[in-house]
Every structure is written in structure tokens, then in C-alpha cells.
N, C-alpha and C positions, 0 to 999 in steps of 0.2 A: 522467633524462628522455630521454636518445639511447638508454638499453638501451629504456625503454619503447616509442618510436618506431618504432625497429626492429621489436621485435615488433608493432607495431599493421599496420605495412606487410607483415609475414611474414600475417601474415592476411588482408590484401586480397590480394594476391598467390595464397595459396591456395585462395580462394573462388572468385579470379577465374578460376582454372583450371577449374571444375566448368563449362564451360562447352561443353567438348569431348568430354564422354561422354553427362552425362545430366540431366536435371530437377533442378533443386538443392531439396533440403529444411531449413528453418530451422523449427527448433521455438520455441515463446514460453515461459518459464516464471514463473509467479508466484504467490504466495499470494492467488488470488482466487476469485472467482465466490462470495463472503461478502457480497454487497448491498453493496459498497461504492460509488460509483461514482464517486469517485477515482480508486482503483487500475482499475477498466474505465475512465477512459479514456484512462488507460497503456498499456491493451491495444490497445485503437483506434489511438490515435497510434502504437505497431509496427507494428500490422497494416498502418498507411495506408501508413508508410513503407517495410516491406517492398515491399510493392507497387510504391509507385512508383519505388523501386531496382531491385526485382528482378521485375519485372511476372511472368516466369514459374516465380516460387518455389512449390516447394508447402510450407503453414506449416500447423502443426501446434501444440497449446497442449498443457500440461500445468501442470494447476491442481488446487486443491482439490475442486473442486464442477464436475468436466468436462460435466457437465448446462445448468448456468445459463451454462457460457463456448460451449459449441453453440450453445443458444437466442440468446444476445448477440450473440455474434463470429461465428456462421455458420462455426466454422472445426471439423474432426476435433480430439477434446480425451481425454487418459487422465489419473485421478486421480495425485498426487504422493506422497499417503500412504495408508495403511489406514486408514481411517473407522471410526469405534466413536463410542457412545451420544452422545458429547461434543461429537461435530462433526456432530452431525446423521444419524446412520442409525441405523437404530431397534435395537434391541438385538434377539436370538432372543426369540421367544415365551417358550419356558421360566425363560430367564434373569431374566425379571422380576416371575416367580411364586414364584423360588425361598425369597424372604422368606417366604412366607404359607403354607410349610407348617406344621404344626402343631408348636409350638416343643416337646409335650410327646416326640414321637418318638426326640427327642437329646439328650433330659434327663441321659440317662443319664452321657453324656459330661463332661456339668460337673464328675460326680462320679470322673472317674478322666482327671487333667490332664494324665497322661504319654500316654496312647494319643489324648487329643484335641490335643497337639502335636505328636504325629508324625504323624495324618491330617492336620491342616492346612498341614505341612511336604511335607507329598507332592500336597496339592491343590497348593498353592504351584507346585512346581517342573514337576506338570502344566501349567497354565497356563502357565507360561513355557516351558514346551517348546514347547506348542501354540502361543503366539505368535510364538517365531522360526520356526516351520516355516510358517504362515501370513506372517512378513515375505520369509521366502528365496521362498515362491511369488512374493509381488506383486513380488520384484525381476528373478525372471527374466519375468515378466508386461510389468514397467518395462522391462527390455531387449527384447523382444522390439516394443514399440510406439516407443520410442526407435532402433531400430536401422536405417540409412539417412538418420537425421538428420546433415548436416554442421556446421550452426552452431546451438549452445542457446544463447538471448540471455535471461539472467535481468532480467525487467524492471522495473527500477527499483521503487519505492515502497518501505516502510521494513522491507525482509526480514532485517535481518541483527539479528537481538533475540532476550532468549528469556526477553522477559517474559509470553508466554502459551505455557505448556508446559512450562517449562524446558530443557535439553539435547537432549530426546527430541524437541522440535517441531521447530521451523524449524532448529536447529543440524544436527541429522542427518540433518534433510531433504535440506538442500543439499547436503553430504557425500555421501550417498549416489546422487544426482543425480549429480552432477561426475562420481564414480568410474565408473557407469554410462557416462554420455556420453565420457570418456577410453575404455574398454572399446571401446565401438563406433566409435572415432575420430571422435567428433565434439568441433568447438572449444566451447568455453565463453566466453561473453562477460557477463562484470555488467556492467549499463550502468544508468548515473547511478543506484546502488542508495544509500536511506539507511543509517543503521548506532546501534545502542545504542537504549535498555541492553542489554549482555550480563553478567550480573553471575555468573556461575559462570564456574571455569576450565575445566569441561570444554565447556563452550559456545565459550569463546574456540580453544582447540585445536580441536574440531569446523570452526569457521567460517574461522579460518587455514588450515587445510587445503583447505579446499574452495575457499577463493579464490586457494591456492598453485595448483591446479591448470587456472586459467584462463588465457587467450591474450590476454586482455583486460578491463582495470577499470576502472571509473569512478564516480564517488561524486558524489552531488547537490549537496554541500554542503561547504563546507570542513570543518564541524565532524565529519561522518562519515569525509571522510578523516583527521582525525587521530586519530579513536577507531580506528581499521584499523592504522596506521599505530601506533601503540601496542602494535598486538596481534603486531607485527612484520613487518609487512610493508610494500613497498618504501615510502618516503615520495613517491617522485615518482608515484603514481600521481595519473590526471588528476578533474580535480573538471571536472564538466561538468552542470549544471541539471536539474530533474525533466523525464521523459521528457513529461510533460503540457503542455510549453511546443511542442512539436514536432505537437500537433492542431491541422491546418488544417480551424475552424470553419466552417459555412456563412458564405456575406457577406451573410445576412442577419440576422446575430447580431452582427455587430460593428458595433454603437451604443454610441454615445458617449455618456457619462453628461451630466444637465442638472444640473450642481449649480449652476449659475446662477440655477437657476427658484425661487420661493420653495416651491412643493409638490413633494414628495420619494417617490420610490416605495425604499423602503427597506427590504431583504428581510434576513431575519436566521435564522443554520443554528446552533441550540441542539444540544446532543451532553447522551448522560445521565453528564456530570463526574461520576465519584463515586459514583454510583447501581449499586449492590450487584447490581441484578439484568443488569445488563451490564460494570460495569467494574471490572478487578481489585482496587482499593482501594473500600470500601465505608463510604462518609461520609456519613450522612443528613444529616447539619447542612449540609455543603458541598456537599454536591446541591440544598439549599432554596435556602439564600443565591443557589447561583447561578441558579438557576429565578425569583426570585423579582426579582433583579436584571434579569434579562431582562425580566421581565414588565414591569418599572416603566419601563424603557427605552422599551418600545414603548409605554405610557400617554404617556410626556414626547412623543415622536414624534406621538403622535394627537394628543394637546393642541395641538399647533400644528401643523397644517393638514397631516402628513405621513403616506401611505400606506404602511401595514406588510403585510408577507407572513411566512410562515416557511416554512424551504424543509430539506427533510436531503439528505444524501449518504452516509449511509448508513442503508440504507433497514429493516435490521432493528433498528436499537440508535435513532434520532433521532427516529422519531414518536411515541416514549413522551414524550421531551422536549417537545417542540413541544404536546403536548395538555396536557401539567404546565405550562408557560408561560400556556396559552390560560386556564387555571383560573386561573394568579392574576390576569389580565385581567378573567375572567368578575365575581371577589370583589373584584378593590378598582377596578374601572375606571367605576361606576354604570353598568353598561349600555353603558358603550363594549364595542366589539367590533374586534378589527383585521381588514384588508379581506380578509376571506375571498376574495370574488370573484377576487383577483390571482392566488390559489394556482391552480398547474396540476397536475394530476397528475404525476407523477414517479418513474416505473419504470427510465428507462435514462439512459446519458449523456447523450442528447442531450436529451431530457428536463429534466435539469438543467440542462447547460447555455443550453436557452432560457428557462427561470426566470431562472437569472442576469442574461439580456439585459433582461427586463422590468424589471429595477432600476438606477436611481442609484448608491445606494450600496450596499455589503455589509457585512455586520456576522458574520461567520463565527467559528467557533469548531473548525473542521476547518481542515488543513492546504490540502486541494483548493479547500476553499470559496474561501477565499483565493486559490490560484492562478490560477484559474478566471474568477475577479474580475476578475484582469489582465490575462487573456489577452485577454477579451471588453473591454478597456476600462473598467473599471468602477474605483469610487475605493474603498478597501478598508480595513475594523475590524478588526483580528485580534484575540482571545482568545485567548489560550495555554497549551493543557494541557501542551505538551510542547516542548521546545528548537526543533523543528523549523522550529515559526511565526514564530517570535521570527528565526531564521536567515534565513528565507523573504524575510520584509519589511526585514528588515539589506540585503539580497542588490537589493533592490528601492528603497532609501533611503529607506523608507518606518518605522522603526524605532519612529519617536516616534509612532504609530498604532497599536500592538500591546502590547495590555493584558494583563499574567500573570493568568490565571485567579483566582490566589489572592488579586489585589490590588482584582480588578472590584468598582465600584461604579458606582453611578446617575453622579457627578458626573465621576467618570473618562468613562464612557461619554460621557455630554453633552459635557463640554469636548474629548475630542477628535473628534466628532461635528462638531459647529462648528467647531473649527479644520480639518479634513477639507474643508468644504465651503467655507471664505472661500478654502483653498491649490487650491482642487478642478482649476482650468486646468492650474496648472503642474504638479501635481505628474501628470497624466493624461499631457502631456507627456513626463513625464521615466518613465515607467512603462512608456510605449510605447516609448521608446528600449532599455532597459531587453531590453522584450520582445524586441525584434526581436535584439540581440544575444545571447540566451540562445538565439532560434530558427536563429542561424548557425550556435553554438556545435553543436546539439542535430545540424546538418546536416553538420558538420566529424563527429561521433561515427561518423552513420551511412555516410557515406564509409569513414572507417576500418574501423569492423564489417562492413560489408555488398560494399564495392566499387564498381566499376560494373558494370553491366550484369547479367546471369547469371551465377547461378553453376552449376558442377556439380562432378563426382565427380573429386576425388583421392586419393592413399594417403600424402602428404604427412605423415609424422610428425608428432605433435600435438607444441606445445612449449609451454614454463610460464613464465609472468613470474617466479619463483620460479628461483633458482641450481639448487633442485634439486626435479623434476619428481614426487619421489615423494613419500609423506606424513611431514610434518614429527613433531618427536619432542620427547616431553617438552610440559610446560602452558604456558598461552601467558599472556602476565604480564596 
């Protein structure tokens, strides 16, 4: 903990020097501008606090979809990766006709297996030719729009995984980021970043590497620091809360939930569990069950005198759910209907989070939903797809309200529904204490990251929390 120390203050210290030459530049980086609006307002909450650290920083983003983080964040953005069919930019014209030429033209081929394996052993290694010489373009592209940056602050939410991609996504994303930012002497900072699954070893060396060569780490949670911490690296690094506790909301969002009142406005964020056409594992049965459960939840809810909304936070994967919900409303509820009217539109964070305000309770099934929940005061259901949530409301002493996904039913819902709102005082109480020490915590990080005042330009040696500053060797257990 004193080596990490050290180096947290070698970094204020060198920030704080950029004050004597020239404009300090702080880049943001994160896997976003994917509609989440979570992880935006991850971004928001940097941006804010950039700002109010370093009023005359100029910040810069570097994301997925540097379009959607312009329009949002109002801030200059360069994409992280090269984009193909899969993330959304359209493939060449040609490339998607090549199917529909006339299969009789290459017949011929079927019939002599030797000369059609060495054409496809040469298209092969075409393609890969062509694609690293297309990755070296976009890195010296990456270095030239990265270069003059002093501090990259990878911001938090759950980047350090490589259950969508494998290796080639997010692992050597980061990787080659770091190295890039090391290159043009800029510090690297993870802050309060989640962590797992990483289930390939070349993912876990890719990830080790990239976080050996940061000045600064931090982890959301206990549980991601010891999946890090496993992959070998230092154990004292600091656990310090989601960057999302650190957005100071308007004051006129923080209303206090009525769970005193006997009518309940009570908003619930369905996600499509399971559902093939969005999420890695593809389980019709356990996308019904849980659509279906939800629906019945919000019948019990109307049945006695309580006002339902449904609300997503992410905005490309959740309104499929939320409409799959309304259908089984529509079929077993005689005509009930849940209050449409409450629903707001819902494009941006703040968006969301004034839905949020308009409710009592939450009933989320995303990570953010939940957090979000608390910030704004609100009394909070988790659903949990993933360790995170479960972590989330531990972290929040809220544990005995956070139902596994796999185990949700009607009567689990109901019963801790009700006991939710007889505890509703105290536990709003002890949530906002809670908050407020997570919001010190978040404030102690950005001290250390950021400094005070301005920063500007030095040649100050970059250094690595790591014994040794270059890339580590061999797989990471």
C-alpha cells in the first residue's frame, strides 16, 4: 500500500507541474457510445469532475462510436478500434454481393480440391495481410490523435472481460492503447474499472500487461480486485466505488421515495436475459420465464393500487424487452394496462435519470439501474444477471433485496417487495450514508488522479506500478 501511495502522489505531483508551460490535455477512454446509458454517465460524471478539478483542461474521448460520444458529451472523440460489419459500419458494397454470384462459375473448383486449397490458403493470408496493414494505419492514426495527451483515465464500467470478442476485443484493445499512450508519454490511469470473466489465457496476459503499464489502479469492487489480483498483479491496489457515484445530479432529482404512502409509483428496467438476438447465451425457455415473471409482477403491482412504468438503460438491447413484458400484460392482465402515461422518453442520461426520480421504488435488472436508484434516493430490487449486482447491494447492505436472475419468481419478487417498503425509512437512511461515503471516496481518487488545480506540460518519465515497466512474459494464470 506505501509503494502504491507513492506512486499515486508521483502522479499528482506530475500533473501538477503542467502548469507552467502549457493547457493540460486529459483524454477519457471507454467502451462506449453502444446506447448504454450507464456507462454515459460514467462519462459525464469524468467530464464533470474534470472540470471542476481542472476548469482549464482540454479533454478529449476515445471510444467506440466517437459520433454518439460528440453528440452526448459535446467533447472532440477518435474511435478505439477498427469498426467492421459486427459493430455497426456497413461492410463494402461489393463485399455483400459476393455470395450471389452465380455458384455455377466455380463449380469447376469442387472438382480439383488441391488448386481450391491453395486459392483459399492465399485468399486467407491476403486478408490478413490486408488487415494488419489496415490495423498499423489506424495505430499510427491512434497516435497521432492521442499525442499531446498527458493523462488517459480509462473510465471505469466493466472493461476488463472478453466475453464479447474474445482476445482480439477489449484485451488488445487496452493493450494497445497503454502502449500507444506510454509511446507519447502519457500517464494511464484505470479508475474504479470492473473486471471478469476473462476466461482465455491469452486475454489474461493481454490485460496484465496493459494494467502493468499504468501509474494508477483502481477497481470498483472488491471482487474485481481479486480477479486482477489473481492474474498477478499487486494485491494492494485500491478498490474504490463506480465512477457513477461521483455525478452530481440536479437538486431537483433528489426526491425521496414515499414508501410510506399506500400508492407506489414503481418503475421496473427488464434487459433481454437470454434472448438470442442480443445476448451471448441464447435460452428461449429462460428469456420467457423471465419476461413472463416480470409481467406477473407488474399485474400483482396493479392489483393493488400500485403505478408501474418500465424504463431501459440500454437503449438498443431493452425496449425489445419492455414491449415482450407489455404482451404478457396485454394476454393475461384482462385489460389491465401498466401506466403508460408515467413513461418519459428516454434518449440520454439525464433522461434516465429523471425517470428514475419519478419513482418510489426500482425494480432493475442492470447494474446502473440499481445504482442510479441510490444515488437519486430511491429504495432498490436488484435482479442479477451477473456478480456485479449481487456485489453492488452487498457494498450497500442492501444484499437481502437482490434476487439471482435464475432463481426469480412472482413470490420472491412480492415478498421482498413488501418487506422493501415496511424497512423503506431506514434502510433510505443507511443508503444515503452509504452514498455519501462512496462520494468522498470517488473525491479522495480524483485528488489523486487529477491534482489540484491545472495541469500542464512535462517530460517527467512515465513510471509503472509494476516492478518492471516493460511487458510482462509468459501467460497469466
Amino acid at each position: 500500500m506505501r509503494t502504491h501511495t507513492r506512486q499515486a502522489c508521483a502522479t499528482r505531483m506530475f500533473l501538477n507541474k503542467k502548469r507552467r508551460v502549457d493547457r493540460v490535455k486529459v483524454s477519457i477512454f471507454g467502451h462506449v457510445g453502444t446506447q448504454n446509458l450507464g456507462d454515459e454517465t460514467i462519462i459525464a460524471a469524468v467530464v464533470q469532475n474534470i472540470r471542476r478539478h481542472c476548469p482549464d483542461a482540454e479533454i478529449r474521448a476515445f471510444t467506440l462510436y466517437p459520433d454518439d460520444t460528440r453528440r452526448r458529451h459535446g467533447l472532440p472523440a477518435f474511435p478505439i478500434r477498427r469498426l467492421g460489419p459486427g459493430l455497426g459500419v456497413t461492410a463494402r458494397a461489393g463485399a455483400a454481393t459476393r455470395k450471389d454470384r452465380p455458384a455455377a462459375k466455380l463449380a469447376w473448383l469442387k472438382r480439383q480440391p488441391q488448386i481450391h486449397a491453395a486459392l483459399r490458403a492465399i485468399r486467407n493470408s491476403a486478408v490478413r495481410l490486408a488487415s494488419a496493414l489496415k490495423e498499423l494505419c489506424f495505430l499510427v492514426r491512434a497516435g497521432r490523435a492521442l499525442a499531446g495527451t498527458d493523462l488517459l483515465i480509462v473510465a471505469g464500467s466493466g472493461q476488463l472481460i472478453d466475453l464479447y470478442g474474445g482476445p482480439w476485443a477489449y484485451p488488445y484493445t487496452f493493450l494497445k492503447w497503454c502502449l500507444l499512450a506510454r509511446s507519447t508519454g502519457a500517464r494511464i490511469a484505470f479508475c474504479s474499472v470492473g473486471a471478469g470473466p476473462v476466461r482465455s489465457w491469452l486475454s489474461k496476459l493481454l490485460l496484465r500487461n496493459s494494467l502493468s503499464l499504468a501509474s494508477y489502479r483502481s477497481y470498483r469492487d472488491e471482487a474485481s480486485r481479486r480477479f486482477i489480483a489473481s492474474m498477478g498483479l499487486p494485491a494492494e491496489d485500491r478498490v474504490v466505488p463506480d465512477l457513477a457515484y461521483s455525478l452530481v445530479a440536479p437538486a431537483t432529482l433528489r426526491v425521496a421515495c414515499a414508501a410510506g404512502q399506500e400508492r407506489l409509483v414503481v418503475g421496473i428496467n427488464p434487459i433481454p436475459f437470454r434472448d438470442g438476438r442480443y445476448w451471448p447465451e441464447n435460452d428461449a425457455s429462460a428469456y420467457g420465464k423471465y419476461i413472463r415473471t416480470l409481467g406477473l409482477f407488474a399485474l400483482w403491482l396493479l392489483g393493488r393500487g400500485h403505478r408501474v412504468f418500465f424504463f431501459p438503460t440500454q437503449l438498443r438491447m431493452d425496449p425489445s424487452a419492455i414491449e415482450d413484458v407489455k404482451a404478457v400484460i396485454a394476454r393475461l392482465g384482462d385489460g389491465c394496462r401498466a401506466a403508460e402515461p408515467l413513461e418519459r422518453p428516454i434518449l440520454t442520461h439525464e433522461d434516465l435519470m429523471r425517470q428514475i426520480a419519478d419513482a418510489d421504488v426500482i425494480v432493475a435488472s442492470r447494474f446502473h439501474g440499481v445504482l442510479l436508484s441510490y444515488l437519486l434516493g430511491k429504495l432498490a430490487l436488484g435482479v442479477s444477471y451477473h456478480s456485479k449486482t449481487a456485489e453492488l447491494m452487498r457494498e450497500m447492505g442492501q444484499a437481502e433485496f437482490c434476487i439471482d436472475i435464475e432463481a426469480l419468481d412472482l413470490a420472491a419478487l412480492s415478498e421482498r417487495f413488501e418487506r422493501l417498503r415496511e424497512r423503506g425509512p431506514s434502510i433510505r437512511r443507511r443508503t444515503e450514508t452509504i452514498v455519501t461515503a462512496h462520494r468522498r471516496a470517488l473525491e479522495n481518487q480524483y485528488e489523486l488522479v487529477l491534482g489540484a488545480g491545472a495541469l500542464r506540460h512535462a517530460s517527467t518519465p512515465v513510471q509503472s506500478n509494476s516492478p518492471s515497466s516493460g511487458i510482462a512474459s509468459g501467460a497469466a494464470t
